[in-house]
C-alpha positions in Angstrom: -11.4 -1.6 2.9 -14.8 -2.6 4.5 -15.4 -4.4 0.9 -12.3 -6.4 1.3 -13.3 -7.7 4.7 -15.2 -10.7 4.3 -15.0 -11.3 8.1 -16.1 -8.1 8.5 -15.1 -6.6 12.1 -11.4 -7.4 12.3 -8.1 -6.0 10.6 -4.5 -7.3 11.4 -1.9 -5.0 11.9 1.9 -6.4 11.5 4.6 -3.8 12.7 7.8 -3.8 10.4 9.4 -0.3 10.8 12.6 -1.3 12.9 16.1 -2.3 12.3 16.8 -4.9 13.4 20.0 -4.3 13.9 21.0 -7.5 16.2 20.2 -10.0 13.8 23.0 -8.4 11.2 22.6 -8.7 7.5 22.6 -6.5 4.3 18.9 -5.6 5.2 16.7 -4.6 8.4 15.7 -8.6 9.5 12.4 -8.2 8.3 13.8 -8.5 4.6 16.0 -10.3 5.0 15.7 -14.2 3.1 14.9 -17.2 4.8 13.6 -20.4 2.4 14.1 -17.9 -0.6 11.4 -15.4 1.0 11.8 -12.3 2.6 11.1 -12.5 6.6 7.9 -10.2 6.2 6.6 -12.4 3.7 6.8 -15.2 5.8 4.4 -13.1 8.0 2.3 -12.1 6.0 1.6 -15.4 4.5 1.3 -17.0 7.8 -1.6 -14.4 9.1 -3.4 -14.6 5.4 -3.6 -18.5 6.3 -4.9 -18.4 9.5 -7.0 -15.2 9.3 -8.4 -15.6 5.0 -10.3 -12.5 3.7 -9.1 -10.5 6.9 -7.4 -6.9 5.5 -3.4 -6.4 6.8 -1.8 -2.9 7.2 1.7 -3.1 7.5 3.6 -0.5 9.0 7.1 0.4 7.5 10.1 2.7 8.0 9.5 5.6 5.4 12.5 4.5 3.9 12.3 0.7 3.3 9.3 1.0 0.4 11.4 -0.8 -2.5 11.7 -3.6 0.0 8.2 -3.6 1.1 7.3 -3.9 -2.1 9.2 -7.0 -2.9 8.3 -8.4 0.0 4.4 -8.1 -1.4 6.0 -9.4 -4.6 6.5 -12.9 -3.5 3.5 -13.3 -0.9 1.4 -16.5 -1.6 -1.9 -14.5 -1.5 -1.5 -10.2 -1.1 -5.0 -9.6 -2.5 -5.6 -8.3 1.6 -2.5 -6.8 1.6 -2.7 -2.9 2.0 -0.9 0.1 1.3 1.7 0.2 3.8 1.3 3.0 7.0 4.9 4.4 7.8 6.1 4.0 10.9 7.6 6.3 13.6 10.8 6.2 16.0 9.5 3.7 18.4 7.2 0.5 18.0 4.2 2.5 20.5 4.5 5.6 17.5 4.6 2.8 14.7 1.7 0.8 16.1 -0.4 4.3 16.7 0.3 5.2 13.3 -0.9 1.8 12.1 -4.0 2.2 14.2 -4.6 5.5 13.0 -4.2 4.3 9.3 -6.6 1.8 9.8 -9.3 4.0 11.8 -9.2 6.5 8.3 -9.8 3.3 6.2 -12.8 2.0 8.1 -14.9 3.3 11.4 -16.1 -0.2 11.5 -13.4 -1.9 13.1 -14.2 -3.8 15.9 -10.8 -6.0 16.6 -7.5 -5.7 15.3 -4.3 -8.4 15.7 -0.9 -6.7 16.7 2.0 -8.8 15.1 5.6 -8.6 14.7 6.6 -9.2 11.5 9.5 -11.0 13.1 7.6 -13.8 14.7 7.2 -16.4 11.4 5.9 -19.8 13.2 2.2 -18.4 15.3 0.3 -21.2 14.5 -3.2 -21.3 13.4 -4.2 -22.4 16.3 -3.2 -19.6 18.5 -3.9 -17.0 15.9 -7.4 -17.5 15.7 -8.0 -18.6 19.5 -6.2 -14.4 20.2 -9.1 -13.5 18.0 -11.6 -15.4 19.7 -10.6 -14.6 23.2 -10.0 -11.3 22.7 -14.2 -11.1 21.7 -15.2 -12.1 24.8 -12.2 -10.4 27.2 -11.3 -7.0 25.4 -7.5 -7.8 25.3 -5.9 -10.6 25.2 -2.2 -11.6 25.2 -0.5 -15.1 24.4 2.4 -15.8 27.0 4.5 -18.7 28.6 5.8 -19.4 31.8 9.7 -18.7 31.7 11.5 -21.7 31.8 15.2 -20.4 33.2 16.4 -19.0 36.4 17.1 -15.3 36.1 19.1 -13.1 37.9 19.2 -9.5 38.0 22.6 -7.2 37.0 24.0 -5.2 40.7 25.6 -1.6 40.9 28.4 -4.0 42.1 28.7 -5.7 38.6 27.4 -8.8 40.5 24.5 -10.2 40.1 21.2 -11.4 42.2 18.6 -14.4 41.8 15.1 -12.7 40.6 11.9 -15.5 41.5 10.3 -16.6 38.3 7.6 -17.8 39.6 4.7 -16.5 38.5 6.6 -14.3 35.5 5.5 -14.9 31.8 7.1 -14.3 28.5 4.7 -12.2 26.4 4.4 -13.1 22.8 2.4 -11.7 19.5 -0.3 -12.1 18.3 -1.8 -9.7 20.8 -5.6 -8.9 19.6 -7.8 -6.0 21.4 -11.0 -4.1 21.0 -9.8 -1.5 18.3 -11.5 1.3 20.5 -10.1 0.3 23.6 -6.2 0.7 22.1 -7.2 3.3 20.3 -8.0 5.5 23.1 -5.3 3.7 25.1 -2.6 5.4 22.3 -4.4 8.4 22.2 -4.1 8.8 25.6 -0.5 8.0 26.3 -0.2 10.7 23.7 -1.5 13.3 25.1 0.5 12.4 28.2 3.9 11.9 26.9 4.4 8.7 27.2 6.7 7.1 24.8 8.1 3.8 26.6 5.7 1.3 26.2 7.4 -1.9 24.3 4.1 -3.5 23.4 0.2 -2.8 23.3 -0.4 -5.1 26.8 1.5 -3.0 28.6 0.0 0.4 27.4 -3.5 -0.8 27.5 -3.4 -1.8 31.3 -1.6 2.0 32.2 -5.1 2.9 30.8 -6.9 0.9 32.8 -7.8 -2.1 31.0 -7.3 -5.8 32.5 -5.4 -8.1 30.2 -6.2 -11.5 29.4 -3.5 -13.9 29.0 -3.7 -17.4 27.6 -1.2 -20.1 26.7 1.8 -18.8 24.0 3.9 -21.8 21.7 7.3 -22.3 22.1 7.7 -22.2 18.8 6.7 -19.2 18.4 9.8 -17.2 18.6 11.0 -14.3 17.6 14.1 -13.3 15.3 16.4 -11.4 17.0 20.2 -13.0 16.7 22.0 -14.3 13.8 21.6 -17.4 15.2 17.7 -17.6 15.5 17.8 -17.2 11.3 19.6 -20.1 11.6 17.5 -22.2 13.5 14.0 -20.3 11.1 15.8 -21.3 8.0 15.6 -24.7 9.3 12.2 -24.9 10.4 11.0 -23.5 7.5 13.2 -25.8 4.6 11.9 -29.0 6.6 8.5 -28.2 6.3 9.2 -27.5 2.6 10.6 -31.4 1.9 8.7 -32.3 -1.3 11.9 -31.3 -3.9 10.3 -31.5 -7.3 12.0 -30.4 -10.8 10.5 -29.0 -13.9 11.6 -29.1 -17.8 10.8 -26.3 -20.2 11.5 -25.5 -23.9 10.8 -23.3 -26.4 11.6 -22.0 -29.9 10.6 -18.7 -31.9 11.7 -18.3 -35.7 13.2 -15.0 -36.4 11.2 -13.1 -38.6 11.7 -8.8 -39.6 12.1 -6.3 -37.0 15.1 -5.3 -34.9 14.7 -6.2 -31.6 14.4 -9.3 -29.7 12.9 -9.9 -26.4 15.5 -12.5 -24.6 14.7 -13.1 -20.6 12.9 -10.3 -20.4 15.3 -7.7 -21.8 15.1 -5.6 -25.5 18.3 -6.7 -27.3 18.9 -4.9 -30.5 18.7 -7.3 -33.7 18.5 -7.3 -37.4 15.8 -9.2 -37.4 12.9 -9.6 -34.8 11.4 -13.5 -33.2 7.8 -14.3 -34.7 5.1 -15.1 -31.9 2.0 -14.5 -30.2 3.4 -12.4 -27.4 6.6 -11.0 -27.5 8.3 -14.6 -28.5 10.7 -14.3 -25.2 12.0 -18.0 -25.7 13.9 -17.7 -22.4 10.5 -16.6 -20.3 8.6 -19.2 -21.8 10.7 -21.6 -21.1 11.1 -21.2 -17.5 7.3 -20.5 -17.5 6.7 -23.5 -18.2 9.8 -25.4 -16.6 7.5 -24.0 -13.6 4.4 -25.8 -14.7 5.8 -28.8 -15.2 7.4 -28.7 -11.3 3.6 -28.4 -10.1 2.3 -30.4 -13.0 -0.3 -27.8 -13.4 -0.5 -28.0 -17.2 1.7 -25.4 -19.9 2.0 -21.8 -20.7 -0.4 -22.7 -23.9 -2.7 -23.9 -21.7 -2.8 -21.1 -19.0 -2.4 -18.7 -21.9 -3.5 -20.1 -25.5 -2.0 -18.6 -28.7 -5.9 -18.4 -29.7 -7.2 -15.9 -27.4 -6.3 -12.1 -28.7 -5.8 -10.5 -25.0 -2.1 -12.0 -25.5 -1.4 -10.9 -29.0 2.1 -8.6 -28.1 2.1 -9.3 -24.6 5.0 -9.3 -22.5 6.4 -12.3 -21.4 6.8 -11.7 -18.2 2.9 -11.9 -16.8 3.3 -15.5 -18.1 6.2 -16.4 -15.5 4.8 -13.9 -12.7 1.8 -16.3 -13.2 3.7 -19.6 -12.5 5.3 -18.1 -9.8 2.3 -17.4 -8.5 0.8 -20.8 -9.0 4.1 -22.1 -7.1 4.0 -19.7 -4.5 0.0 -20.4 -3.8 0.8 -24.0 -2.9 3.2 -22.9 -0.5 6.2 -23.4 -2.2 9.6 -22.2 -3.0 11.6 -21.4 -6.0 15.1 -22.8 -5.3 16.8 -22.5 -8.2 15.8 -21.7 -12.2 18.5 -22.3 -15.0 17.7 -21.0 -18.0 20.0 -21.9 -21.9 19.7 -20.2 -24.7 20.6 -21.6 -28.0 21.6 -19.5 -31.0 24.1 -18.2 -33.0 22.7 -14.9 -33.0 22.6 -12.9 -31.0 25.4 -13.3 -28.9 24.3 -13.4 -25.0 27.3 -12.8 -23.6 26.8 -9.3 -23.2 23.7 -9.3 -21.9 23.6 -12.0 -19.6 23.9 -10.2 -16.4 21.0 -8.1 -17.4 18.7 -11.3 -17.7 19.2 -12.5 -15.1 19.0 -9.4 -12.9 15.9 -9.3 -14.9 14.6 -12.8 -14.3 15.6 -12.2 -10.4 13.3 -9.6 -10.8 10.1 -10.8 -12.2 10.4 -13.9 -10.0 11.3 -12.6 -6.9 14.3 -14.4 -6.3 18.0 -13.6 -5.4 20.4 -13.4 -7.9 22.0 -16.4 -6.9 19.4 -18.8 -7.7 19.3 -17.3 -11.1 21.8 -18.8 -13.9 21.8 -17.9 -17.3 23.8 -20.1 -20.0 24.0 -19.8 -24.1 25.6 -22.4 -26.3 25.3 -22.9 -30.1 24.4 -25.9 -32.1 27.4 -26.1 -33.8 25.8 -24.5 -37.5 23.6 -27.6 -37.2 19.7 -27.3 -37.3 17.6 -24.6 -37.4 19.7 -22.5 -34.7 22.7 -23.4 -36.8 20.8 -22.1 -40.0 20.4 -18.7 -37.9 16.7 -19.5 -38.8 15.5 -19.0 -35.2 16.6 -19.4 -31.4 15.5 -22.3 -29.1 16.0 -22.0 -24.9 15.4 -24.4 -22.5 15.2 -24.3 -19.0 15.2 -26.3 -15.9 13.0 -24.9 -12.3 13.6 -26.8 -8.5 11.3 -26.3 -6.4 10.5 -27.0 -2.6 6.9 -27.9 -1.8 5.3 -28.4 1.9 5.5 -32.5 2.4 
């Protein structure tokens, strides 16, 4: 780790081992999709902008591995991303566990940032100004002043006016010496305490004064259904540029008996001649892709000249426009992908394409659409002498 840490002293920590169960949904909220990205990605992708070359530990519920990992899938940049700590029953036992992760990776750490991976909008701003604070105080905290009246629930079921003056909302990031909340956990360890619903709170039991300084508004945190509402908003204004790409491509069949079609083996009589694996349908949206960034072709990126792609599977040529897409900040929206041949039939196999495509892309299901036509025994599809796909990719980009 102390190689990957160009800035040396710091590591971010971003705690993802709840539930979530408020916000609803098929998925703890943290994987949940907002702009065609999991929650967590958004995270992620947010601190490796602010913070870049600064290692993140993520700490997960043991059992939510599969979804971590496709979370890392469609980050913009996981190169600092590292293996994932699991977490324990509380966010104080998950936050200690990622502290203790991060103290067996490196005894050099100086800082780390404590983030809830449900908090998508920190800006810049206030990410590096925790940082930076937090080298000259110790422990530092972003918080507002609370804007409402609040009153307090009686035994009576009645309720009372509470003064707010004075009271602050606390927010994350929330950065601190790495040996002071270290100690801090490993004391409230050793004394049984289990309560503490963030790292501010723990760290002044232990003694330590906290520096606050001003929080965003915007920087909320998912909890309800209708706070997805509201993020998926935010985040598909800021992504305004709608662009749309064009792909095509055509293999000639040749012996064999297989052919690769959207990434899955379909048995043949004969086999599709190419440099790779001649997967028409990932070449295609590959460079349907391209074209939406105009960042060049898939000969381009990957010439038919160079021997490292002789038999290669199609699918590090599509991961690798994602990639591209995803590194400008963008979003797939939608990819629909047309075979045409007269052999073999896709019918059958069409759900297992586009699961497949789903896969190597990242994307839901329902973004994916997989069609096959024939050219009416005209032309060289109509001869059987080959198959031909083409493919259309939207795309969101940041205005």
């Amino acid at each position: 780790m102390t190689d990957q840490n160009v800035n040396g002293d710091t590591a971010i920590l971003i705690v993802a081992a709840g539930r979530g169960l408020r916000a609803g949904g098929p998925a703890p909220k943290q994987y949940q999709r907002l702009a065609g990205k999991p929650v967590l990605t958004h995270c992620i992708d947010r601190m490796t902008e602010a913070l870049p070359g600064v290692p993140i530990l993520t700490v997960i519920h043991p059992d939510d591995s599969r979804l971590f990992d496709a979370a890392r899938q469609a980050c913009a940049d996981s190169r600092m991303l590292l293996p994932p700590a699991a977490g324990g029953e509380t966010r104080q036992a998950s936050v200690y566990a990622g502290i203790k992760k991060l103290h067996e990776l490196n005894t050099f750490i100086k800082f780390v940032i404590i983030h809830d991976a449900a908090r998508l909008f920190s800006s810049n701003r206030l990410i590096q100004h925790c940082l930076m604070d937090a080298r000259q105080f110790g422990a530092v905290v972003p918080a507002l002043a609370v804007p409402d009246s609040l009153r307090r629930n009686t035994a009576d079921g009645f309720s009372e006016p509470v003064e707010r003056s004075g009271l602050l909302a606390v927010q994350t990031p929330q950065c601190f010496s790495f040996d002071l909340i270290r100690q801090a956990h490993e004391r409230a360890a050793s004394s049984g305490r289990t309560d503490f619903t963030d790292d501010a709170s723990l760290i002044e039991w232990s003694g330590i004064l906290v520096k606050t300084f001003p929080g965003e508004s915007g920087n909320f945190k998912l909890t309800t259904a209708e706070d997805f509402v509201t993020a998926e908003a935010l985040l598909l204004a800021r992504l305004a540029d709608i662009r749309t790409g064009y792909g095509y491509d055509v293999h000639a069949f040749c012996s064999g008996d297989h052919v690769w079609l959207g990434g899955v083996k379909i048995p043949h009589t004969r086999g599709l001649d190419g440099h790779s694996d001649a997967d028409v349908g990932l070449h295609a949206l590959t460079d349907a892709l391209l074209g939406a960034i105009a960042d060049g072709d898939i000969g381009m990126h990957f010439p038919p000249s160079d021997p490292q792609w002789r038999g290669a599977a199609s699918d590090i040529f599509l991961r690798e426009a994602v990639r591209r897409v995803r590194a400008l900040g963008g979003m797939i929206a939608h990819l629909d992908l047309t075979f045409v041949c007269e052999e073999p039939k896709i019918g059958p196999h069409r759900d297992a394409i586009r699961a497949s495509i789903a896969n190597i892309t990242g994307l839901d299901l329902r973004r994916v659409a997989v069609k096959a036509t024939t050219s009416e025994k005209l032309g060289f599809t109509g001869r059987r002498e080959g198959i031909a796909a083409t493919a259309v990719a939207t795309i969101r980009l940041p205005q």
